[in-house]
N, C-alpha and C positions, 0 to 999 in steps of 0.2 A: 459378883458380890463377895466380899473378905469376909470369911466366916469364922477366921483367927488371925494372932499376927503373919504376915505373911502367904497365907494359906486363902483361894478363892474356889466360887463354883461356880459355872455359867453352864446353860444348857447348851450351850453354843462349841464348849471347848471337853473334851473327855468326854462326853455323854453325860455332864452334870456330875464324876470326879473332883472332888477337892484335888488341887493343884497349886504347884508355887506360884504365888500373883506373879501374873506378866510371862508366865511361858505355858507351857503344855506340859509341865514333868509333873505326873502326879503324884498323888502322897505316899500310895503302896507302892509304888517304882522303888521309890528311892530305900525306903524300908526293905523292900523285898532283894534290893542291892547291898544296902547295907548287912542282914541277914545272909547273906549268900557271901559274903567273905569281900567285896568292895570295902577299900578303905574311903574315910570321906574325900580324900584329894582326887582316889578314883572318880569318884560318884562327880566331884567337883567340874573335875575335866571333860569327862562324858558327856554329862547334862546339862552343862554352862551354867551352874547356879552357884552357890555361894556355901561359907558355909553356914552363913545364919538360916539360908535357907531350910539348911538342911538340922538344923536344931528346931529350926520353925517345925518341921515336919514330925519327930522326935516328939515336940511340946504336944501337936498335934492328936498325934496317936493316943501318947499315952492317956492324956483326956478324955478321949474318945474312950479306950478302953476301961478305965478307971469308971464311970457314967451308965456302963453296961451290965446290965444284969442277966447273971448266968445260971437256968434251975438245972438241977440234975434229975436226971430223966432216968428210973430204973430201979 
């Protein structure tokens, strides 16, 4: 099921991980690539995705985290 552009979840593929529609990379992979010093052509090459994919993923997150709500505990 696409639960953004680009971006699916199946209980079948990741353990139900949002993942790039049509493969198995999933969303923190690529984030966690890109964070660790991966350039996108790297990430490109590696993972055999695109790079819309990987702006897909980017749009993804940041949605995700923008939605989140964080209390301070202390």
């Amino acid at each position: 099921m696409e639960i953004a552009p680009r971006i699916s979840v199946s209980e079948t593929v990741r353990f139900g991980k949002p993942v790039i529609t049509g493969t198995r990379v999933p969303v923190d992979l690529i984030l966690g690539k890109l964070a660790g010093g991966m350039t996108y052509e790297e990430v490109i090459v590696e993972y055999e995705i695109t790079r819309d994919d990987i702006l897909a993923a980017l749009n993804y997150a940041a949605k995700t985290v923008s939605s989140e709500e964080v209390r301070a505990v202390g």
